[in-house]
C-alpha positions in Angstrom: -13.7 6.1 14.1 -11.3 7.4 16.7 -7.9 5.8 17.4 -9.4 3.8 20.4 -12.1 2.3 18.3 -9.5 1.4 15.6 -6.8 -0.1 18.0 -9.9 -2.2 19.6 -11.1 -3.8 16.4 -7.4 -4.6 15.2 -7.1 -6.9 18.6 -10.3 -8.2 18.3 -9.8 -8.8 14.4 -6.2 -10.6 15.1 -5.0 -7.9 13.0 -1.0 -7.6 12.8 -0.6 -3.6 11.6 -3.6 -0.7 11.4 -3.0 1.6 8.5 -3.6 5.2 9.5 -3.7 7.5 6.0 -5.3 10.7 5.1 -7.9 10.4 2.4 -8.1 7.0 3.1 -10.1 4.8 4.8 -8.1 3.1 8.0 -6.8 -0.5 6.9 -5.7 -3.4 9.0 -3.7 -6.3 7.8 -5.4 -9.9 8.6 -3.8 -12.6 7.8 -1.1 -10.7 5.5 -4.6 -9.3 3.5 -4.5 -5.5 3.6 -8.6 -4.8 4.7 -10.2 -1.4 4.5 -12.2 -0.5 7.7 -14.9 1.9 8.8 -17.3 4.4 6.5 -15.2 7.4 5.4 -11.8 8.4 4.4 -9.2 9.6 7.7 -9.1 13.3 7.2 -6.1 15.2 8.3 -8.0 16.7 11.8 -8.8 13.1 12.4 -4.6 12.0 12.2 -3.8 14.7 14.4 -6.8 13.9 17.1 -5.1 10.2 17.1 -1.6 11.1 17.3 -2.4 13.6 20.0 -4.3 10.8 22.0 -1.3 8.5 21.5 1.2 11.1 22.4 1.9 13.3 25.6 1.6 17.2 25.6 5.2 17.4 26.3 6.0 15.7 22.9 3.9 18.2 21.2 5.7 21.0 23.2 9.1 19.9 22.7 8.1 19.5 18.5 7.1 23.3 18.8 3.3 22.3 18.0 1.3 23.0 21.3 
């Protein structure tokens, strides 16, 4: 699932946090219940990928990671 997917099903789900973890599966919190999400375990490619859709180029520039 990509960060988009993830963020949609949280607000359809009601869901208060989304728990992003490498070698994890993605987790949302319903109802103060912590509830895994999706198929497979978040790989470290996949964080990246999310955090760069989340965040401008300019914050990756000014971090040194472009």
């Amino acid at each position: 699932m990509n960060i988009q997917e993830l963020m949609d099903l949280a607000y359809e789900k009601g869901a208060s946090d989304l728990h992003v973890s490498v070698g994890r599966r993605p987790v949302l919190r319903l109802g103060g219940e912590l509830v895994e999400v999706g198929d497979a375990s978040v790989e470290a490619g996949d964080v990246e990928s999310m955090a760069r859709t989340l965040s401008p180029e300019r914050n990756w520039e000014e971090l040194g990671l472009h």
